[in-house]
N, CA, C and O atoms as CSV, one atom per row, in Angstrom:
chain,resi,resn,atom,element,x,y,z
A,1,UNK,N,N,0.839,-1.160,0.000
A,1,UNK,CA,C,0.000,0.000,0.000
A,1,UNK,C,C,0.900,1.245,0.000
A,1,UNK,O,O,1.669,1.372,0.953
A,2,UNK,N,N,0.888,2.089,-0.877
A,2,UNK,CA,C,1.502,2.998,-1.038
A,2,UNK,C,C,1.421,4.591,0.178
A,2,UNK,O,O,0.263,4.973,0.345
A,3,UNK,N,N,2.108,5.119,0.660
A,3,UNK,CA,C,1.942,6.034,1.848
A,3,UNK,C,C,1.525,7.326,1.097
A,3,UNK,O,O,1.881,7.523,-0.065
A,4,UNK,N,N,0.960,7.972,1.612
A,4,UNK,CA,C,0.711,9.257,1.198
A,4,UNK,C,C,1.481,10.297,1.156
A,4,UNK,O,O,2.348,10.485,2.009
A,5,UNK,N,N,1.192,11.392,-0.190
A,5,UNK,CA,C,2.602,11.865,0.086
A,5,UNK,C,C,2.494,12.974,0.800
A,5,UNK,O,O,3.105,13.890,0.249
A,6,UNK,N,N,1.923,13.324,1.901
A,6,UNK,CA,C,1.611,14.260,3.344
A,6,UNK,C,C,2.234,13.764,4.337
A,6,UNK,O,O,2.747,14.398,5.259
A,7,UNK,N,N,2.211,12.473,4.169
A,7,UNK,CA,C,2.841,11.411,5.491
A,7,UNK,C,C,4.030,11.125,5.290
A,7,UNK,O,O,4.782,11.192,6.262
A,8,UNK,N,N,4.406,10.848,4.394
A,8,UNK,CA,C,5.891,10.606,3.661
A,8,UNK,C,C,6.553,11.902,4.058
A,8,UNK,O,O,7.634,11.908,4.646
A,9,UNK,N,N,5.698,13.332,3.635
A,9,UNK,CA,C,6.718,14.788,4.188
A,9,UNK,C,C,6.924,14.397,5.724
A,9,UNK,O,O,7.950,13.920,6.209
A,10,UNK,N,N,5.884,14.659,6.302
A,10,UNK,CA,C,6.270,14.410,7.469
A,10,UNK,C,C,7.295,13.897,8.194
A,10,UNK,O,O,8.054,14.486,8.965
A,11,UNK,N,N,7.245,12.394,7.789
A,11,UNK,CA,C,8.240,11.283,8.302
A,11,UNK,C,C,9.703,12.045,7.765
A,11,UNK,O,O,10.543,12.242,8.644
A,12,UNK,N,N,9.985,12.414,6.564
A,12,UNK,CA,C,10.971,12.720,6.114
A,12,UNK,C,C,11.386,14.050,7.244
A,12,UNK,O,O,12.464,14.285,7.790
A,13,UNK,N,N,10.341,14.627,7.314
A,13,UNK,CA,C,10.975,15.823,8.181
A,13,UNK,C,C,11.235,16.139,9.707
A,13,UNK,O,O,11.806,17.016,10.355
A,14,UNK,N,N,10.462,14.873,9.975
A,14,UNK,CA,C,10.825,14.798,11.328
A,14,UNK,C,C,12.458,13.761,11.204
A,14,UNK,O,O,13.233,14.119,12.091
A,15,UNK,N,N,12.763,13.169,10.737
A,15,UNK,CA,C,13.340,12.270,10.374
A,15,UNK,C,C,15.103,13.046,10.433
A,15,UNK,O,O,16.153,12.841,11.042
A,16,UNK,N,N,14.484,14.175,9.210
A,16,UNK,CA,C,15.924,14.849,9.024
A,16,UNK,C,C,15.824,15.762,10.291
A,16,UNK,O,O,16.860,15.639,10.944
A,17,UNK,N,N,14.983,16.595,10.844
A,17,UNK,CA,C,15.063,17.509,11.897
A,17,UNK,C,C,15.920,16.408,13.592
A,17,UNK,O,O,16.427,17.003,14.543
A,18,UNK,N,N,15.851,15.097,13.513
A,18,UNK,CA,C,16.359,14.400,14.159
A,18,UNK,C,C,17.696,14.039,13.934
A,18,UNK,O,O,18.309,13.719,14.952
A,19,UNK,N,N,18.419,13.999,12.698
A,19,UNK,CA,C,19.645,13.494,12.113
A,19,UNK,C,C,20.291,14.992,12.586
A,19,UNK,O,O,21.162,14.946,13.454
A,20,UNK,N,N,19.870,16.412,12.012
A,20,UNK,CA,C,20.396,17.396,11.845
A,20,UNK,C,C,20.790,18.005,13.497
A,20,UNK,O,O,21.768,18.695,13.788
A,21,UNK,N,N,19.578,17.454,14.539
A,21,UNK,CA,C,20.072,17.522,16.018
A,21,UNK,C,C,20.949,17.080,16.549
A,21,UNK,O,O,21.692,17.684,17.322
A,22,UNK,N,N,21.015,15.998,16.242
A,22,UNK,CA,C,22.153,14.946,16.413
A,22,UNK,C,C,23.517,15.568,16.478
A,22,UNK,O,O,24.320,15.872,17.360
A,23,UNK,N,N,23.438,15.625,15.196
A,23,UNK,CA,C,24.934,16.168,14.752
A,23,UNK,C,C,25.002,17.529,15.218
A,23,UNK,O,O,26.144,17.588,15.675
A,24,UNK,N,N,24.411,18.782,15.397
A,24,UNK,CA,C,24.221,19.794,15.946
A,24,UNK,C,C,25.194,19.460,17.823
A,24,UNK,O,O,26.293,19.907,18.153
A,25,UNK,N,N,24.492,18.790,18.445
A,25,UNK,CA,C,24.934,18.230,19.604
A,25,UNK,C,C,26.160,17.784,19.382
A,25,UNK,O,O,27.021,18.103,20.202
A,26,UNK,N,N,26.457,17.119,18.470
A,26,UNK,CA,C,27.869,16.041,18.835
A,26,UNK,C,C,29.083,16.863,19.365
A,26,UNK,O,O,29.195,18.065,19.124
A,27,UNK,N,N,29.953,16.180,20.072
A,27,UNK,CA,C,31.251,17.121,20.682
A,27,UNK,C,C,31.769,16.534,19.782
A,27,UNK,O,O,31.284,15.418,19.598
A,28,UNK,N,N,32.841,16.910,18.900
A,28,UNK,CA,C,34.186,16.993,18.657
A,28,UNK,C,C,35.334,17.212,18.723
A,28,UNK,O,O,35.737,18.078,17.947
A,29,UNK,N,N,36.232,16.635,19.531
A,29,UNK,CA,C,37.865,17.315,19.404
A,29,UNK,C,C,38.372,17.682,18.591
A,29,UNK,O,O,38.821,16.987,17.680
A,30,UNK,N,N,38.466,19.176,18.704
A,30,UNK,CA,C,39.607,19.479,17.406
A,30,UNK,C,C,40.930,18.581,17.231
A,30,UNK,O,O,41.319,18.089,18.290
A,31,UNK,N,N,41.422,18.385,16.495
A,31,UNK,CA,C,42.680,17.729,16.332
A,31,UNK,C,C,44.122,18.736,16.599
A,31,UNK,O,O,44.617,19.653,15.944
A,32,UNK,N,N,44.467,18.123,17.782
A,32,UNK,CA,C,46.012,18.724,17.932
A,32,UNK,C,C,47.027,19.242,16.557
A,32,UNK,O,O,47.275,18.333,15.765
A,33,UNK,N,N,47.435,20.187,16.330
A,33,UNK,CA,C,48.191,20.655,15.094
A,33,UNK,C,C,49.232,19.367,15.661
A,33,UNK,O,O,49.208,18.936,16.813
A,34,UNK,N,N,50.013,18.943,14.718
A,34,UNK,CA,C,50.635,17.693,14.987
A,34,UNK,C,C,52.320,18.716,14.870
A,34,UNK,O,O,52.448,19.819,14.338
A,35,UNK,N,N,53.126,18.099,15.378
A,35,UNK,CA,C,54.428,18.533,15.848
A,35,UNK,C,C,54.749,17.812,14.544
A,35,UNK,O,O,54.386,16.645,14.395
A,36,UNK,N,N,55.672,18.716,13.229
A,36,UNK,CA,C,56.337,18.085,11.950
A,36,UNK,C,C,57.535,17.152,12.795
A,36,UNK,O,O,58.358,17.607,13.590
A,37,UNK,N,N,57.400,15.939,12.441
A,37,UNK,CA,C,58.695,15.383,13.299
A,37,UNK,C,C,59.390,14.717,11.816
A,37,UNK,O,O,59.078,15.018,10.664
A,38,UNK,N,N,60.330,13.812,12.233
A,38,UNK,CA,C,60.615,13.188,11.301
A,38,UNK,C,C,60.059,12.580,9.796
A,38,UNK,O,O,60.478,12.751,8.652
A,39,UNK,N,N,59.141,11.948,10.240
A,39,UNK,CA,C,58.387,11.571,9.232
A,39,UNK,C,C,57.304,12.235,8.459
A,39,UNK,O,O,56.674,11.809,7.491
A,40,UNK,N,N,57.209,13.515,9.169
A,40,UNK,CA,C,56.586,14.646,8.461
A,40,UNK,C,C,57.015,16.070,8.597
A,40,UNK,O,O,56.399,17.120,8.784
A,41,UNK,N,N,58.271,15.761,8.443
A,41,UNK,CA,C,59.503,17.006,8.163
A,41,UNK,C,C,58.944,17.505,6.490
A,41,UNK,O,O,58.768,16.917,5.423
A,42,UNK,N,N,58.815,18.768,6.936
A,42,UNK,CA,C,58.966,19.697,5.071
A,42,UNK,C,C,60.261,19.247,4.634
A,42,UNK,O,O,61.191,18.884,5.354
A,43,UNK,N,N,60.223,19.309,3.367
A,43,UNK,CA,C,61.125,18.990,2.547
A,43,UNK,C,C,61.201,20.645,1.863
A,43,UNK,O,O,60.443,20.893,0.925
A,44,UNK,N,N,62.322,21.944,2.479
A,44,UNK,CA,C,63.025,23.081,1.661
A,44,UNK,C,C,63.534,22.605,0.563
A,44,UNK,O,O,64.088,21.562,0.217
A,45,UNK,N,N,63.020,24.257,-0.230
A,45,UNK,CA,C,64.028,23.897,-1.583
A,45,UNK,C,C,65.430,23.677,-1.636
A,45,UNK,O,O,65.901,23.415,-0.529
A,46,UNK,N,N,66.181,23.699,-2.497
A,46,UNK,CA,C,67.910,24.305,-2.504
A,46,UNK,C,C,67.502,25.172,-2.301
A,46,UNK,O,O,66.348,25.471,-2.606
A,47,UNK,N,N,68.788,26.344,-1.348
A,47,UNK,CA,C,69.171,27.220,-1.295
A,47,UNK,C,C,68.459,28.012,-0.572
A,47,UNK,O,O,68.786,29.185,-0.391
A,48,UNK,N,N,67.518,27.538,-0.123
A,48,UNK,CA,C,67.062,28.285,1.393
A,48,UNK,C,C,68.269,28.379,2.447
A,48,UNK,O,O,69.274,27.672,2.522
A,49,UNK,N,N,67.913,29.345,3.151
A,49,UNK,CA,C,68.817,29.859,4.457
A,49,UNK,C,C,67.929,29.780,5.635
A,49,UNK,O,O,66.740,29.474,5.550
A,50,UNK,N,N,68.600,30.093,6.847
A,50,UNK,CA,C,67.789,29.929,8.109
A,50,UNK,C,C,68.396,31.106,8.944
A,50,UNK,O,O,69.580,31.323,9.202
A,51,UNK,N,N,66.993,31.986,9.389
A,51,UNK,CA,C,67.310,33.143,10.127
A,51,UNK,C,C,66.377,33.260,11.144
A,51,UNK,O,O,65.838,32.341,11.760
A,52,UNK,N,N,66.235,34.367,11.270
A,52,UNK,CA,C,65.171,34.539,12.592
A,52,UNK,C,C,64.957,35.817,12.052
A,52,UNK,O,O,65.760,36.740,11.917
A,53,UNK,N,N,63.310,35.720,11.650
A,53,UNK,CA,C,62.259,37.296,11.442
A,53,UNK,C,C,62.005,37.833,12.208
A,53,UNK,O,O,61.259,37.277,13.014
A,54,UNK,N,N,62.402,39.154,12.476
A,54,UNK,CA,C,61.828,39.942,13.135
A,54,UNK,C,C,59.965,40.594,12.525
A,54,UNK,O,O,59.833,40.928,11.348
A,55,UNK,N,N,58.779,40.666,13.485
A,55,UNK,CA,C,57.507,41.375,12.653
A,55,UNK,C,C,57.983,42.138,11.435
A,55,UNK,O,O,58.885,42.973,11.368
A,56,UNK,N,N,57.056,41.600,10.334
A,56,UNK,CA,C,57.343,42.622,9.290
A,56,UNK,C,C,56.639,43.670,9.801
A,56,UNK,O,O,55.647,43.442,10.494
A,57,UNK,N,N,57.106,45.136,9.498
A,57,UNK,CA,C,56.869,46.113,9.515
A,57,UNK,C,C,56.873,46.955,8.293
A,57,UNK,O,O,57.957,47.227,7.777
A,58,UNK,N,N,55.372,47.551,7.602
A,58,UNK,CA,C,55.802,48.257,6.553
A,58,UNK,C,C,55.548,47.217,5.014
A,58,UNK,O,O,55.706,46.019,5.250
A,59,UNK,N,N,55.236,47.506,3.730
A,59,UNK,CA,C,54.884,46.593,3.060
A,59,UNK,C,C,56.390,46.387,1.658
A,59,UNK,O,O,56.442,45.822,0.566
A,60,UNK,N,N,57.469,47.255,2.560
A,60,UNK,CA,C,58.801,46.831,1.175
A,60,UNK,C,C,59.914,45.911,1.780
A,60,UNK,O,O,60.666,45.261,1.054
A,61,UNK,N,N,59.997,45.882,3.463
A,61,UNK,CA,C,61.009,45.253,3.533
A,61,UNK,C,C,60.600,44.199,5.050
A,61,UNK,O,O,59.798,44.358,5.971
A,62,UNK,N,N,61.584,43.135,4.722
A,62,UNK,CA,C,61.673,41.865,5.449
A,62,UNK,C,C,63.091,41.632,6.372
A,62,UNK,O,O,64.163,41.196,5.953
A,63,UNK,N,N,62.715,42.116,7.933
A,63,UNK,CA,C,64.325,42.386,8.658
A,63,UNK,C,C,64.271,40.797,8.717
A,63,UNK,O,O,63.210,40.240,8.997
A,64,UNK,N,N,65.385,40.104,8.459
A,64,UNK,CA,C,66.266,38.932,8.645
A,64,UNK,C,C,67.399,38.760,9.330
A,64,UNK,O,O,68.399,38.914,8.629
A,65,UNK,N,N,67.636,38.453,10.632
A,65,UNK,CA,C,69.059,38.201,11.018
A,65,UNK,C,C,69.720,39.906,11.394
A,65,UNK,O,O,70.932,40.084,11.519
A,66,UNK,N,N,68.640,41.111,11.545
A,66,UNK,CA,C,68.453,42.184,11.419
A,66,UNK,C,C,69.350,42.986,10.432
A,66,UNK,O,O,70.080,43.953,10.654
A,67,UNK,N,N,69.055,42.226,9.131
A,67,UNK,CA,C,69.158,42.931,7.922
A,67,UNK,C,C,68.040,43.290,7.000
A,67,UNK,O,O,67.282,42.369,6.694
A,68,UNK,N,N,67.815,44.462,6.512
A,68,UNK,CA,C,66.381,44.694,6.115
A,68,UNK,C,C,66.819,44.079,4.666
A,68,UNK,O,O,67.848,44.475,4.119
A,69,UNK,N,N,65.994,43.108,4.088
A,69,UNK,CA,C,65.939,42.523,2.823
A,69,UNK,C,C,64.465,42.785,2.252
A,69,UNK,O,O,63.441,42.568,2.900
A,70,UNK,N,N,64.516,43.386,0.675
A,70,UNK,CA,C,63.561,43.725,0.118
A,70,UNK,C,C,62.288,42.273,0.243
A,70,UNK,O,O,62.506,41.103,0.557
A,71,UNK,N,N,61.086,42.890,-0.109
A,71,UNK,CA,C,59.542,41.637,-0.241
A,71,UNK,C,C,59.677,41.475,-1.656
A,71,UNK,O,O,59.905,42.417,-2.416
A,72,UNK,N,N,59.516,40.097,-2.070
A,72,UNK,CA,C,59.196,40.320,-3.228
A,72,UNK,C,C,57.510,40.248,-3.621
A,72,UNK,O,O,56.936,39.671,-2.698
A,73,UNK,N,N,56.763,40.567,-4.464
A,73,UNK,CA,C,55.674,41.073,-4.550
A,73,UNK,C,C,54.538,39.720,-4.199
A,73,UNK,O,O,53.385,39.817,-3.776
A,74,UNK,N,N,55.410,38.316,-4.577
A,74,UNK,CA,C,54.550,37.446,-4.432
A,74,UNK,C,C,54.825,36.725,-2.610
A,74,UNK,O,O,54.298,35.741,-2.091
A,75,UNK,N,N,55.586,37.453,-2.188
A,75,UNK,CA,C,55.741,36.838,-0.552
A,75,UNK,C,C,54.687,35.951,-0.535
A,75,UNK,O,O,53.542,36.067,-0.971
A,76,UNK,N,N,55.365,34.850,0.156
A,76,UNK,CA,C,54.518,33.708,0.683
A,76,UNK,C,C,55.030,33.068,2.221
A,76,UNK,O,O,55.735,32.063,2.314
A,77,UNK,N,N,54.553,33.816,3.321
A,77,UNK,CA,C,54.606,33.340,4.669
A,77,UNK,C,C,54.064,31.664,4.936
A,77,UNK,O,O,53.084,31.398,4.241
A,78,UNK,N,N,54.489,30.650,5.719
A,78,UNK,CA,C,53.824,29.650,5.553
A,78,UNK,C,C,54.579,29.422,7.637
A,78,UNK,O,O,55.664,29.424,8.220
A,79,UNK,N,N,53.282,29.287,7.921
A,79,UNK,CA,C,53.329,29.050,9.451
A,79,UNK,C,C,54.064,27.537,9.694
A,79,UNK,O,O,54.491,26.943,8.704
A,80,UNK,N,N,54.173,27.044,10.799
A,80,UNK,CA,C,54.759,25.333,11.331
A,80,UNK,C,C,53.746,24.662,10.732
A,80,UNK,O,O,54.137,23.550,10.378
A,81,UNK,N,N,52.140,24.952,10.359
A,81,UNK,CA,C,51.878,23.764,9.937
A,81,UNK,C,C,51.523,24.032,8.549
A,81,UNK,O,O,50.409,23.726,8.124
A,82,UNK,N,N,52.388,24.575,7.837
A,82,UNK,CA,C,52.627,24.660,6.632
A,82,UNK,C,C,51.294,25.437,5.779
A,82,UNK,O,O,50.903,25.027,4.686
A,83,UNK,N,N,50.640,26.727,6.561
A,83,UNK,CA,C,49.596,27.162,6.295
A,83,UNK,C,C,49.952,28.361,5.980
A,83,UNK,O,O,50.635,28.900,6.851
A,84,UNK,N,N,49.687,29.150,4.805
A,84,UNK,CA,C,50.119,30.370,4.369
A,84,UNK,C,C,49.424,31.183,5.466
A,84,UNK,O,O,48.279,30.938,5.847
A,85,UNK,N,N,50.381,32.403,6.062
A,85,UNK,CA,C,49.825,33.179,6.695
A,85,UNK,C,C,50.027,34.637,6.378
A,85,UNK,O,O,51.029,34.942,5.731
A,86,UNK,N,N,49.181,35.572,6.765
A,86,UNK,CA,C,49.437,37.113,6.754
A,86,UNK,C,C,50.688,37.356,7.395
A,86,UNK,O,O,51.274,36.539,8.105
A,87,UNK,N,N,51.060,38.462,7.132
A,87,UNK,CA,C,52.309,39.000,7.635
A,87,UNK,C,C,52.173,39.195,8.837
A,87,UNK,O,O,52.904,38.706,9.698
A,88,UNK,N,N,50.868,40.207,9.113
A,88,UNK,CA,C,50.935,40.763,10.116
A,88,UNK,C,C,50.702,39.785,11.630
A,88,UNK,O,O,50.699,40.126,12.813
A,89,UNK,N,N,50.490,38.231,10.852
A,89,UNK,CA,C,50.328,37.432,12.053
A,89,UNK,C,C,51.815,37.499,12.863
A,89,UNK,O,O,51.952,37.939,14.004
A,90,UNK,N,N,52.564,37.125,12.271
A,90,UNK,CA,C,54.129,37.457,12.936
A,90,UNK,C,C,54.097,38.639,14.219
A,90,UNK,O,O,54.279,39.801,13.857
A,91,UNK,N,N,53.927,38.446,15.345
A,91,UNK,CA,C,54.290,39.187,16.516
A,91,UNK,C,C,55.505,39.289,17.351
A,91,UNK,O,O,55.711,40.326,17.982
A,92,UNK,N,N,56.394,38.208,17.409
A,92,UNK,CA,C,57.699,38.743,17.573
A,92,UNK,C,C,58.620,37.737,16.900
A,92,UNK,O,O,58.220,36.698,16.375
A,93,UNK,N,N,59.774,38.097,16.954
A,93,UNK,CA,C,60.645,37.312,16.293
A,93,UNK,C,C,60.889,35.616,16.459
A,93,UNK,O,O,61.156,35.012,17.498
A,94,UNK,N,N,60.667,34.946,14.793
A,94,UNK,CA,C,60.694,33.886,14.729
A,94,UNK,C,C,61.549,32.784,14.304
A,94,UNK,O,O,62.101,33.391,13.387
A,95,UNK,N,N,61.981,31.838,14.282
A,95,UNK,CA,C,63.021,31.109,13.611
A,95,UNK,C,C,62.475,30.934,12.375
A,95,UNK,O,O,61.247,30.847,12.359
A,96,UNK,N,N,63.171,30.844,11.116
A,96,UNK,CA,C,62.776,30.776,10.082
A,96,UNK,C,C,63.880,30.168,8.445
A,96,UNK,O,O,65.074,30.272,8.166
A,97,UNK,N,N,63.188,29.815,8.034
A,97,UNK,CA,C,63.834,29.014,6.637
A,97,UNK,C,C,62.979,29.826,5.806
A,97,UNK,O,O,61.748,29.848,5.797
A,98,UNK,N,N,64.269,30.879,4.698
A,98,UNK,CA,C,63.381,31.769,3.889
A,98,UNK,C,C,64.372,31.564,2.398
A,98,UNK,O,O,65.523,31.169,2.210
A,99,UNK,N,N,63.236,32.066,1.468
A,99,UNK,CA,C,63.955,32.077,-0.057
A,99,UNK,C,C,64.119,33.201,-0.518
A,99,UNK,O,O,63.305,34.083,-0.247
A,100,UNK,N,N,65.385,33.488,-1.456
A,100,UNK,CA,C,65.094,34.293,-2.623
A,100,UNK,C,C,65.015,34.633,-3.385
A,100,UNK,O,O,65.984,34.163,-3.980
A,101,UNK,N,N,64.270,35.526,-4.355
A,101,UNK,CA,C,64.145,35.354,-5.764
A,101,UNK,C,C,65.473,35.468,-6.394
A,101,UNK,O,O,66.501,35.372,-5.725
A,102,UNK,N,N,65.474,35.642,-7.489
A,102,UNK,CA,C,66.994,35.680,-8.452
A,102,UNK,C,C,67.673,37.408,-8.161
A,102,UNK,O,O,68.823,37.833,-8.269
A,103,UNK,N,N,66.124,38.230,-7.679
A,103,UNK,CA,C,66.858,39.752,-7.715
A,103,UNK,C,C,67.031,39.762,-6.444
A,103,UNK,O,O,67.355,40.830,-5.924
A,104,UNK,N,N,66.882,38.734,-5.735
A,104,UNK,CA,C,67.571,39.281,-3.841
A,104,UNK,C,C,66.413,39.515,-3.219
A,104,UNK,O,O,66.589,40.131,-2.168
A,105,UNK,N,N,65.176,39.238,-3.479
A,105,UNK,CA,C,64.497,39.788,-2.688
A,105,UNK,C,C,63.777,38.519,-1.679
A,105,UNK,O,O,63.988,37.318,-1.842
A,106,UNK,N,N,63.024,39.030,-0.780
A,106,UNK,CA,C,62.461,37.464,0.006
A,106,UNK,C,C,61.067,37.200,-0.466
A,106,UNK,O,O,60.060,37.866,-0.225
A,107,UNK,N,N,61.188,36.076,-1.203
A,107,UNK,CA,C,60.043,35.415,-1.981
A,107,UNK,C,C,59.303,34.136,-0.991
A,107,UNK,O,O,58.178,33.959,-1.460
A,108,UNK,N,N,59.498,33.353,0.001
A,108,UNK,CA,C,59.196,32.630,0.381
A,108,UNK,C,C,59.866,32.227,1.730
A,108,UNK,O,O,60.974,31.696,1.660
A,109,UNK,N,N,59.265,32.441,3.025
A,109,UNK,CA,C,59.545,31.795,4.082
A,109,UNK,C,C,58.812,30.747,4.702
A,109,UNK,O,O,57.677,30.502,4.295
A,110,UNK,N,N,59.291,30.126,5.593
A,110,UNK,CA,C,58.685,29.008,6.475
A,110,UNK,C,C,58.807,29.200,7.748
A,110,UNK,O,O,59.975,28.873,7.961
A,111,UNK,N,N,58.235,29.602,8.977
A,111,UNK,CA,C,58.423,29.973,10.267
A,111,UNK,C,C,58.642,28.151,10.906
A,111,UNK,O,O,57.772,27.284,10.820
A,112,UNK,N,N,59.420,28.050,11.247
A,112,UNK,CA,C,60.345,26.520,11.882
A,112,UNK,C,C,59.827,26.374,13.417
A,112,UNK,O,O,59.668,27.186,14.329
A,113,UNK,N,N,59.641,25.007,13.293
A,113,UNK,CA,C,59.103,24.211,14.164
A,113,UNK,C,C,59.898,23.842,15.035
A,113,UNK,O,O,60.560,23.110,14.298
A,114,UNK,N,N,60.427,23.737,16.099
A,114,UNK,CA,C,61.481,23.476,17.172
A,114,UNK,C,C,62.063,21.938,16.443
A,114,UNK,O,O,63.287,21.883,16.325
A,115,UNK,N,N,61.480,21.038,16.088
A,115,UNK,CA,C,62.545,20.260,15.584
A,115,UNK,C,C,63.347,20.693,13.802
A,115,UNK,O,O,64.369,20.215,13.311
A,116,UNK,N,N,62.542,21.580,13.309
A,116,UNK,CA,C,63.109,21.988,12.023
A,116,UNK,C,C,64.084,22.746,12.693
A,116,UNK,O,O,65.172,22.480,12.183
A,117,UNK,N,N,64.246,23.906,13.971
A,117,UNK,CA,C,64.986,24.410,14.198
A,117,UNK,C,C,66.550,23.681,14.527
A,117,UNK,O,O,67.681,24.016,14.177
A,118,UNK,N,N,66.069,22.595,15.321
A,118,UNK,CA,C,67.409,21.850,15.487
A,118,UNK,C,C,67.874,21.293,14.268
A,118,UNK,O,O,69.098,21.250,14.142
A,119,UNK,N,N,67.263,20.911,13.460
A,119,UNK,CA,C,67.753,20.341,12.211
A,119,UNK,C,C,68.786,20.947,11.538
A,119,UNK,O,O,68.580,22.161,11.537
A,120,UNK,N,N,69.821,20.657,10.954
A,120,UNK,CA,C,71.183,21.258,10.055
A,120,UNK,C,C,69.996,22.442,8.729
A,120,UNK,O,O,70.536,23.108,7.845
């Protein structure tokens, strides 16, 4: 016998208004940012260096090792868990593995993870 389709809404909607509570309620643990260790060490290009950033300040230059080195236009900040970040997230000085373009300027850093820091 076929259900009606008034009764069928119904069921369906009480149905989903029950699934959608559910999950509404559920706890979830966020997941711990995981510590890059060995087996999920970044792999730098050649010819990266390792310094310590001071906050960028200002949108032309990048102090390194407190030498002001030009930005290059495509800067790409990338936090410990390898997540591009704003500049202005940088609040005080960080350990860091940075690149540069062919004209000298800083095209790409990586803010280092206490075991990237010990690393050669």
């Amino acid at each position: 016998m076929p259900v009606p389709a008034i009764l069928a809404s119904m069921i369906n909607s009480i149905v989903g208004s029950a699934v959608n509570t559910a999950m509404e309620n559920a706890v979830y643990a966020p997941p711990a940012p995981p510590e890059l260790g060995v087996a999920g060490a970044r792999a730098f290009p050649d010819g990266t260096r390792k310094g310590e950033m001071a906050p960028p300040v200002g949108m032309m230059e990048v102090v390194i090792d407190g030498k002001a080195l030009p930005r290059a236009p495509g800067l790409l900040i990338r936090n410990q868990q390898n997540l591009i970040v704003m500049p202005g997230t940088i609040q005080e000085k960080v350990p860091v593995r940075y690149q540069l373009d062919p004209s000298g300027a800083v095209f790409r850093v990586w803010v280092l993870t206490r075991t990237e820091v010990a690393a050669p």
